[in-house]
C-alpha positions in Angstrom: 1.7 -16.6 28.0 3.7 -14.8 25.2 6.3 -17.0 23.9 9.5 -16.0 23.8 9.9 -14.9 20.0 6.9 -12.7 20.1 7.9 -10.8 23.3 10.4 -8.4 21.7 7.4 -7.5 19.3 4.8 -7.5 21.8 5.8 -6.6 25.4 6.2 -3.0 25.1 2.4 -3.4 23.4 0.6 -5.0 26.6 1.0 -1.5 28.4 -0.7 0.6 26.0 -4.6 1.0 25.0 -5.4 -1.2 22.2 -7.1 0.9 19.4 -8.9 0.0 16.9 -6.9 1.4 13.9 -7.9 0.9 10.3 -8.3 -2.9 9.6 -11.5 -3.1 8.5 -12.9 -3.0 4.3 -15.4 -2.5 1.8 -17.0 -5.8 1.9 -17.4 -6.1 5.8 -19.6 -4.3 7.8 -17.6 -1.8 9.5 -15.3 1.1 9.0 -13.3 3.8 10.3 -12.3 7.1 9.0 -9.0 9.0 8.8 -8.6 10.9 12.3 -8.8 14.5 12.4 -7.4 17.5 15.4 -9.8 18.7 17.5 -9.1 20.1 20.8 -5.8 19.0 21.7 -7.0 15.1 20.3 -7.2 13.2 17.2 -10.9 12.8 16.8 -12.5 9.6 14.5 -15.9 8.0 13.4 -16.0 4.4 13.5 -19.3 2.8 12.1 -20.3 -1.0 12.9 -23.4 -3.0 11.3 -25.0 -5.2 13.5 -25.3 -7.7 11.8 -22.0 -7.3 10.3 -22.4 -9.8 7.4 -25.7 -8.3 5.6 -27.2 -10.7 2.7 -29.9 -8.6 0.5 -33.9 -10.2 1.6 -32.1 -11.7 4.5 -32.3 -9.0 7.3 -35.4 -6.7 8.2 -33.3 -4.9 10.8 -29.8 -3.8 11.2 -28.4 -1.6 13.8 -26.0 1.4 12.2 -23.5 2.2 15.6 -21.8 5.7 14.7 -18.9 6.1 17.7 -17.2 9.3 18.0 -13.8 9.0 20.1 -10.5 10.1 20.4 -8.2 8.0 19.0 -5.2 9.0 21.4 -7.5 7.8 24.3 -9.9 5.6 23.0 -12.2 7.4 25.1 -15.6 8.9 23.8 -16.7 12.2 23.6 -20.3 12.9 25.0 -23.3 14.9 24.5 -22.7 15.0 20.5 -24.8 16.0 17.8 -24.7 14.1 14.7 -25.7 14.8 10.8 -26.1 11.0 9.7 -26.0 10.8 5.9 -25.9 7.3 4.1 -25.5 7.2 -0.2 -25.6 4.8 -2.4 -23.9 4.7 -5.8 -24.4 8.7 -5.6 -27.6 8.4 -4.5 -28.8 10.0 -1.3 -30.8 7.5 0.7 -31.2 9.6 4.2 -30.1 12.4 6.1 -31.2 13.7 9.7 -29.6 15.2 12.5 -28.8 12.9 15.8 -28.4 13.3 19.4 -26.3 11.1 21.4 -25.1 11.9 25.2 -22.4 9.2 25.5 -20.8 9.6 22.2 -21.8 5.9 21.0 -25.2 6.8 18.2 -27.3 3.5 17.6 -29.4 3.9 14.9 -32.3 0.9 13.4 -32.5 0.9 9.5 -35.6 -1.0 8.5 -34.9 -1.8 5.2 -37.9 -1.0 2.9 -37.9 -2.0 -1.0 -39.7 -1.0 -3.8 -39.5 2.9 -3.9 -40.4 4.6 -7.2 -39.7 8.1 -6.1 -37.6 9.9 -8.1 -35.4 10.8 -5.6 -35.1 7.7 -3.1 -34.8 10.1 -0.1 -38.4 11.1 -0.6 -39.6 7.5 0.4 -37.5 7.4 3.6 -39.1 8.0 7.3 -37.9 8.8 10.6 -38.6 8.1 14.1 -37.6 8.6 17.9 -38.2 11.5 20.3 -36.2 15.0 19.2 -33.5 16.1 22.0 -34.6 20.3 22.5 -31.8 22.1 22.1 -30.1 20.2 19.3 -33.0 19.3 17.1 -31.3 15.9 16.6 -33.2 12.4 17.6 -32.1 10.5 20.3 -32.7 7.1 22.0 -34.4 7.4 25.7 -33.9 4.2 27.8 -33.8 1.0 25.9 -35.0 2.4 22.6 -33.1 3.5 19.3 -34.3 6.5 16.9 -35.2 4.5 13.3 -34.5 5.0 10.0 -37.1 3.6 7.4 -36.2 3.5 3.8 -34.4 2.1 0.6 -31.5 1.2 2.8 -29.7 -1.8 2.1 -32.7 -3.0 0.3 -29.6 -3.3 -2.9 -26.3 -4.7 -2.6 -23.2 -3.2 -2.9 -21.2 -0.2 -1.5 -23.1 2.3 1.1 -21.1 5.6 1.9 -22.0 7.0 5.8 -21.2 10.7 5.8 -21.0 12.3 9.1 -20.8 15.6 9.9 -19.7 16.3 13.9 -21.7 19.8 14.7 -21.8 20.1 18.2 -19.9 18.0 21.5 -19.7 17.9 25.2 -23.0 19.5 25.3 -26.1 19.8 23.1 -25.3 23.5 23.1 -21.7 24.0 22.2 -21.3 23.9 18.3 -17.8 23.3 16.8 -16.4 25.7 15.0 -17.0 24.4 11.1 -18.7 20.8 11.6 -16.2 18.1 11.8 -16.2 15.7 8.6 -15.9 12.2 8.3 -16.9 9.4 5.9 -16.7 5.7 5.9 -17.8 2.5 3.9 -19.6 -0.1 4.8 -20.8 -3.2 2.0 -24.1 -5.1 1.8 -24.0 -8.5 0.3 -26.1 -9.6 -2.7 -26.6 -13.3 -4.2 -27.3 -13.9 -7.3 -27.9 -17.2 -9.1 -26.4 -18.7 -12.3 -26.4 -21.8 -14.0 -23.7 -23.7 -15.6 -24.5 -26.8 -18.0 -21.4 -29.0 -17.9 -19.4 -31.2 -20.5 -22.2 -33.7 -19.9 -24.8 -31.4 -20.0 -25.7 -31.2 -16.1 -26.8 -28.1 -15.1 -25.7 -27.4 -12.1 -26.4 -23.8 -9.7 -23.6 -21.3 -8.5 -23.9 -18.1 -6.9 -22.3 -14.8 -7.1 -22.2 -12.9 -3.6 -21.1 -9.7 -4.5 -20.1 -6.6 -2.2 -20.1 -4.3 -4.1 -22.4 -4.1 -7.4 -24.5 -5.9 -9.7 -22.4 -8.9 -11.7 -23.0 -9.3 -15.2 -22.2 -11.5 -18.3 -21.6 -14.7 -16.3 -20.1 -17.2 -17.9 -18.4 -20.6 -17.8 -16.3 -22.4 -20.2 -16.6 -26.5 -20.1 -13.2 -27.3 -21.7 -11.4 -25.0 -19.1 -13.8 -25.1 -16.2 -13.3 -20.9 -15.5 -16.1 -18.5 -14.4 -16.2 -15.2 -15.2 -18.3 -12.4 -14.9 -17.7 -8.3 -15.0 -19.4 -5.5 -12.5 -19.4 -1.8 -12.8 -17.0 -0.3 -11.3 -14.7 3.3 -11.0 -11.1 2.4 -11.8 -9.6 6.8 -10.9 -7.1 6.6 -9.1 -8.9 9.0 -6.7 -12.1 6.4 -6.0 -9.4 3.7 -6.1 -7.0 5.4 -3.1 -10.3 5.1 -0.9 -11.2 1.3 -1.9 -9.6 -0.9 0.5 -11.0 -4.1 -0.9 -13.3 -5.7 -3.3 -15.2 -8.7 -2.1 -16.7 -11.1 -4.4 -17.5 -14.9 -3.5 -17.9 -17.6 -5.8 -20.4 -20.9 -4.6 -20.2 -24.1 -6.5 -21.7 -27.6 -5.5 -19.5 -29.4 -3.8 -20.5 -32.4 -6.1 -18.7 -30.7 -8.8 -15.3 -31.9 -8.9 -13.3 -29.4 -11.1 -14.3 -26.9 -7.8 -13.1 -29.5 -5.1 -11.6 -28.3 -1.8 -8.5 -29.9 -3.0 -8.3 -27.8 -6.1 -6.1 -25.3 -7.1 -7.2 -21.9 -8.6 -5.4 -19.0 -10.5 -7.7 -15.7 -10.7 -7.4 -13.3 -13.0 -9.0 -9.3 -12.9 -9.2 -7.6 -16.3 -6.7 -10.3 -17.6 -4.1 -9.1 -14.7 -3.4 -12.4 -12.3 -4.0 -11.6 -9.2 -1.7 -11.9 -5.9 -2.3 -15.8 -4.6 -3.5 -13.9 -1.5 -6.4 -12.9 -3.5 -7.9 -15.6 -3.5 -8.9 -18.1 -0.7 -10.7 -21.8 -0.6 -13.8 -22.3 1.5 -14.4 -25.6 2.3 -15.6 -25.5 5.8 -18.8 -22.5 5.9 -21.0 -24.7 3.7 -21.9 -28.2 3.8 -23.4 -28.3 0.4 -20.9 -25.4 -1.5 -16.9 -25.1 -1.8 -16.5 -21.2 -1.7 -13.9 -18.9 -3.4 -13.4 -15.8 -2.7 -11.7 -12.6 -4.3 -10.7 -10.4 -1.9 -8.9 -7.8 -4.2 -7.1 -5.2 -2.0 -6.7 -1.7 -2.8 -2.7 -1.9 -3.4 -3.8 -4.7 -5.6 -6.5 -2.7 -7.5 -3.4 -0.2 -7.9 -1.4 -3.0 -9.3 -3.7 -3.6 -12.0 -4.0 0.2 -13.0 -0.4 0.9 -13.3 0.0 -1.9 -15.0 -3.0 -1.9 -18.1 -1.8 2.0 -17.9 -3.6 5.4 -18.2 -6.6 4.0 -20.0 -7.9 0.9 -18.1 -9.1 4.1 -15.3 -11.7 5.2 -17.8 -13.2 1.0 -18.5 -15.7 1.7 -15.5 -16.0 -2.0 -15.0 -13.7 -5.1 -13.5 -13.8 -8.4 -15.3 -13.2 -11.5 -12.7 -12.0 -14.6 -14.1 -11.4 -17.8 -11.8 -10.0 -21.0 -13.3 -8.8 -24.7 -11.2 -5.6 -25.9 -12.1 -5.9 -29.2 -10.9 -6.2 -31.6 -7.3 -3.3 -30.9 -5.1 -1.6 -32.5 -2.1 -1.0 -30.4 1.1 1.2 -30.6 3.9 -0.8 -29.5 7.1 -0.3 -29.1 10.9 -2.9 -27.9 13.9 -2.0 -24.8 16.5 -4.1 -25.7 19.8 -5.2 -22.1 22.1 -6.9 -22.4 25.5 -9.8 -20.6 24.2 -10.7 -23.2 22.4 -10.1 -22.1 19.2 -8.3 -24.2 16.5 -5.9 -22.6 13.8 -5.1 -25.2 10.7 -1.8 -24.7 8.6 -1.2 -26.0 5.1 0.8 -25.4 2.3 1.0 -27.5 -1.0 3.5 -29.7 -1.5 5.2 -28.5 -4.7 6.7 -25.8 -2.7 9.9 -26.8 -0.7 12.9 -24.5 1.1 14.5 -22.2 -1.1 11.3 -20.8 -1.9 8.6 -18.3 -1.0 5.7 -21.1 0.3 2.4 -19.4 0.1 1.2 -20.5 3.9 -2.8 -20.9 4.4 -4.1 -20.3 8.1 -7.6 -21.1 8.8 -9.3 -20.3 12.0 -12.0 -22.1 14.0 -13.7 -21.8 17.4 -14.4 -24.5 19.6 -17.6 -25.9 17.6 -15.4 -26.3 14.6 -16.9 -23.0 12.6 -14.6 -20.3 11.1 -13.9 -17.6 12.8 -14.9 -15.0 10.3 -12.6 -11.8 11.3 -10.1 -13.6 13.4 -6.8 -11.5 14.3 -3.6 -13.0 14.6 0.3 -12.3 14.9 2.5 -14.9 14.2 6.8 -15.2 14.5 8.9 -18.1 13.1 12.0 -19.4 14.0 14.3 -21.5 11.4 16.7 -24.8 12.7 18.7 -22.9 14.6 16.4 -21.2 16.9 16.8 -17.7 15.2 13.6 -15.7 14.9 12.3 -14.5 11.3 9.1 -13.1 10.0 7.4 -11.6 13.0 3.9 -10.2 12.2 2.3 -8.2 14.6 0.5 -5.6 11.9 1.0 -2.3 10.1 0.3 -0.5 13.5 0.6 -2.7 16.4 1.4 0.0 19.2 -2.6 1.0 18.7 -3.8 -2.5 17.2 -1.6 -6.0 17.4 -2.2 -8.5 14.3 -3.6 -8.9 10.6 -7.0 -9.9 9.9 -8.8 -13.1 8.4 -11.3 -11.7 7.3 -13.5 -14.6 6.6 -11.5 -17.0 9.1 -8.9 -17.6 6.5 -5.6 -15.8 4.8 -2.7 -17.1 2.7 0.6 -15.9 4.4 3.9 -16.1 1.7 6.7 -17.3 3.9 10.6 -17.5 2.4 11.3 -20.8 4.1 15.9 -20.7 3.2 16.6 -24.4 4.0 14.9 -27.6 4.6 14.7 -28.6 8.5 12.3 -28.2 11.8 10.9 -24.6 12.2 8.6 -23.6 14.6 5.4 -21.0 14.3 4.4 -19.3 17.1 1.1 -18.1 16.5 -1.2 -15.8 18.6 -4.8 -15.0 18.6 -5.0 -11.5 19.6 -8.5 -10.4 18.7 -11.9 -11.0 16.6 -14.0 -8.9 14.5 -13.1 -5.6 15.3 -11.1 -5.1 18.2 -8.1 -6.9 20.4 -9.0 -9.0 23.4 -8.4 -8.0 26.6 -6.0 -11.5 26.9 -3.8 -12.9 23.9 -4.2 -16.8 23.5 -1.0 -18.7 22.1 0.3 -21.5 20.8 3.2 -23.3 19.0 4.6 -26.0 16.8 7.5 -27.4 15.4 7.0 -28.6 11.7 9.5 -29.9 9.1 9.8 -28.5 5.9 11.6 -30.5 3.0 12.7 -30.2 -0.5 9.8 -29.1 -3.2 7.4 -31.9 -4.1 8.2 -33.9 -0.5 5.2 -34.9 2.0 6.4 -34.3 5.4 5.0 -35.7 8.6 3.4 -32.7 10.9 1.7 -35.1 13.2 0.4 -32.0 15.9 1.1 -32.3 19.6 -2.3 -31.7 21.9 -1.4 -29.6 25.0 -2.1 -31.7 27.8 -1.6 -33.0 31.2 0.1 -36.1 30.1 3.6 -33.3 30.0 4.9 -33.8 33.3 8.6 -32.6 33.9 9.8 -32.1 37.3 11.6 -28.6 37.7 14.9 -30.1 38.7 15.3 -31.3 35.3 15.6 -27.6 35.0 18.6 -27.9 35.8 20.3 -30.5 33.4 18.6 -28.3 30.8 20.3 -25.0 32.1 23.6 -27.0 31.9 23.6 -28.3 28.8 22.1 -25.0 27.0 25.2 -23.0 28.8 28.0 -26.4 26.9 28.9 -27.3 30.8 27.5 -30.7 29.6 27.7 -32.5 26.1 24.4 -33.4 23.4 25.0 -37.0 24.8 25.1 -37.0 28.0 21.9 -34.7 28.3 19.9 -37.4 25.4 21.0 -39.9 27.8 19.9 -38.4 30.7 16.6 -37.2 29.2 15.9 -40.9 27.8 16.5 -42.6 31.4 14.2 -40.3 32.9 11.3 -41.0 30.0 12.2 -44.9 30.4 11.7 -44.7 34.0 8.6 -42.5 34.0 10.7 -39.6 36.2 9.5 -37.7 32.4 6.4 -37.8 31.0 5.5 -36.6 27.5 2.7 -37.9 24.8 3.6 -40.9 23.1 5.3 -40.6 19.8 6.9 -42.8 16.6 10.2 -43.1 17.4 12.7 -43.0 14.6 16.0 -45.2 13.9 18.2 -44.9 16.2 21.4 -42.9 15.3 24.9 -43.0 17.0 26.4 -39.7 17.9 23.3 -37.8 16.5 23.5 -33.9 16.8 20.9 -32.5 18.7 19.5 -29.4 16.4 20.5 -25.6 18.4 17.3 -24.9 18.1 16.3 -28.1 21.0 19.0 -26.6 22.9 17.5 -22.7 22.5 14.1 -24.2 23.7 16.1 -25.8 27.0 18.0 -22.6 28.2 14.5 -20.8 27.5 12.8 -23.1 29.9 15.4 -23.1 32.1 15.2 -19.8 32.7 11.0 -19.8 33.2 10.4 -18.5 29.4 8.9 -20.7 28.1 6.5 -23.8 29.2 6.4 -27.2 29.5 4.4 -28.2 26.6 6.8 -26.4 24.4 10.0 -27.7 25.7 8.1 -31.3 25.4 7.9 -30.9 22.1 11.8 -30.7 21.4 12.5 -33.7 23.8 9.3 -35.6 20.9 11.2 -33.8 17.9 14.5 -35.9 19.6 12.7 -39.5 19.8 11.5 -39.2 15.9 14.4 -38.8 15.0 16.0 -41.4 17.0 18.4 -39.2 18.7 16.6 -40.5 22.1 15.3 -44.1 22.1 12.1 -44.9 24.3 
């Protein structure tokens, strides 16, 4: 069920084909190019690793899935003839044609390391049976054609160039070969060691996405890490980079690197957006992970503002330093997948500002949900809606990404009082689902520097309301009865069990309290079928903490 703040964003949306429009970034394992006309139809590549999360020495196969489709439709075309090339830092790795009848290529790469030819495409080998009138391999039945070579045997960036020649039959050639290219990023780790103020040496990792790090370093007075990688700072490579993915491991032993810590992060001395950065403490049971996710407005950012000749540097210096332990403020979102969302800001930010919201993500075995897709709406003390989210593009794709199960969302929160999230899942990894999953809550918001109690509601069958209370609500919601006479009402009926909602802290009791509009929103909504239960139950707990209703 769509709650009722979302469905002005979304209900036109649950008609139409969900797309898969550009979400994805260097530093995950799939991409999709710029659509071109073709035929009456706006023609794409998407490419997809499988895995989609490939660590250097971890993998000996991968599956490269090359899908040709119209992005009007989201329908393949068939019987196409591919030329599959794949590059690495302007090296070409492998090239051959390809031969697909359902318009959905699956190639093997077999990584294979240590080639000393001068040209790396000389070590690389192909197999698979050769479809007769387009030359190309194919797969027959159950198999794929291979690719065996110096692929993904380094980390970093791989470009896929393909080249559509022929479609809807082996023998029809287009015109001039269609173009396309896409990105997708192999992971490397590589190990450091940092000797602490006591002299403990103590290992971290570097994962990077895109190149080789170099000049690692720590400083023991201020606890930062640093380290630089090549990398192409025009403003034409930049205009194609979507991201740049780094991740930083340290022991979780070490305390300066806590999950409670704070962290400022800094690239070639320009401090980065605080969604740059996000705080790992879940993936790892041993390592707190940070990670920079610098996006390409970001990377744009930092060029136009070190000016004309930072684009020639040809390298970006990373610079992560704590600030200190923190206290949060934190509240859980429930779906009936399963799945878990976590919520938390710190507590030096209050209303009147912008409060940098973290949402984390986790399936029903308490794991991230690397690539989770959400949209999310908010509605302030008086029940009006603000901040809906539903992506750049949501009549083709509905929701932002998290791309490793967690993403910092800055949210101007005007006053101090109870606001609700409505939060959705709408898809994972690369696509929507077929069936949105969401969920609610009401959570306070004070002054900056103030702990509030978010104590989160589990959805369960201990809400029972019969629908004739309906009724009361309808009333009161339309002012034919006043906020007393309903609280009384509503507090008879929990007394003598005619109500039944989860047990909570009640509050002092308070003579001729006002009941929030926002409580009395929620009961002409459920009154009129909009919204459920559980979510109406939550206003009538909202009115026993604060002691407007006495149980």
């Amino acid at each position: 069920m769509y709650y009722k703040i979302l469905i002005l964003s979304l209900i036109a949306i649950t008609a139409i084909p969900l797309l898969v429009d550009n979400v994805f970034a260097h530093g995950l394992g799939g991409d999709v190019a710029p659509p071109l006309s073709f035929g009456g139809m706006e023609v794409t590549v998407f490419t997809q690793l499988d895995p989609s999360d490939i660590t250097v020495g971890k993998v000996d196969s991968a599956n490269l899935s090359v899908r040709f489709y119209d992005t009007l439709t989201d329908v393949n075309l068939d019987q196409v003839t591919y030329r599959v090339e794949l590059w690495r830092s302007g090296d070409l790795l492998a090239r051959s044609l390809f031969y697909d009848k359902d318009g959905t290529l699956d190639i093997e790469i077999k990584p294979k390391f240590g080639c000393s030819a001068d040209k790396l495409w000389k070590c690389t080998q192909y197999y698979g049976e050769i479809e007769g009138t387009s030359g190309g391999l194919f797969a027959r039945g159950e198999g794929r054609p291979v690719v065996d070579g110096p692929i993904f045997d380094k980390g970093g960036l791989y470009n896929i160039k393909v080249d559509i020649e022929g479609a809807t039959s082996p023998k029809i050639l287009v015109a001039e070969p269609l173009s396309f290219e896409t990105f997708v990023s192999i992971a490397q780790e590589q190990d450091f060691l940092i000797q602490t103020a006591s002299a403990e040496e103590l290992p971290v990792t570097v994962k990077t996405y895109y190149d080789d790090v170099e000049n690692f370093a720590y400083n023991k007075s201020s606890h930062k890490i640093s380290f630089k990688m090549p990398f192409d700072w025009t403003p034409e490579y930049v205009e194609l980079v979507q991201v740049v993915h780094q991740e930083i491991r340290v022991p979780k032993s070490f305390d300066p690197y806590s999950a409670e810590t704070s962290f400022v992060g800094y690239v070639d001395g320009v401090k980065v957006d605080q969604r740059a950065l996000l705080i790992d403490p879940y993936s790892s049971e041993t390592e707190n992970i940070v990670h920079f996710l610098i996006t390409g407005n970001e990377l744009k950012r930092i060029n136009d503002e070190l000016g004309p000749s930072h684009q020639t540097s040809g390298e970006m210096f990373f610079e992560l330093m704590p600030e200190g332990v923190v206290q949060k403020n934190s509240f859980n979102v429930a779906f009936e997948n399963g799945y878990t969302a976590f919520i938390a800001w710190e507590t030096k930010y209050g209303a009147g500002q912008e409060i940098p919201f973290e949402f984390s993500f986790f399936n029903a075995d308490g794991k991230l949900v690397k690539d989770a897709i959400y949209a999310f709406a908010l509605s302030d003390p008086q029940g009006k809606q603000f901040n809906v989210v539903t992506g750049d593009n949501p009549e083709q794709f509905v929701g932002v990404k998290a791309v490793e199960g967690i993403s910092t969302e800055p949210i101007y929160i005007p006053t101090e009082g109870m606001y609700t999230l409505y939060l959705t899942l709408t898809g994972e990894g690369f696509f929507n689902y077929d069936t949105f999953y969401a969920g609610q809550h009401i959570f306070e918001v004070g002054s900056a520097g103030s702990s509030t109690s978010n104590s989160t509601v589990p959805v369960s069958n201990v809400v029972s309301i019969p629908d004739w209370v309906k009724n009361n609500a309808g009333w009161w919601a339309a002012g034919e009865i006043d906020d007393n006479t309903f609280a009384n009402g509503i507090e008879y009926m929990i007394k003598v069990e005619i109500i039944l909602v989860p047990v909570t802290e009640s509050g002092a009791e308070k003579q001729d309290a006002v009941i929030p509009d926002w409580v009395k929103t929620n009961a002409g909504w459920w009154a009129a079928g909009e919204i459920d239960d559980n979510t109406f139950a939550n206003g009538i707990q909202y009115l026993i903490k604060e002691g407007i209703i006495a149980v």
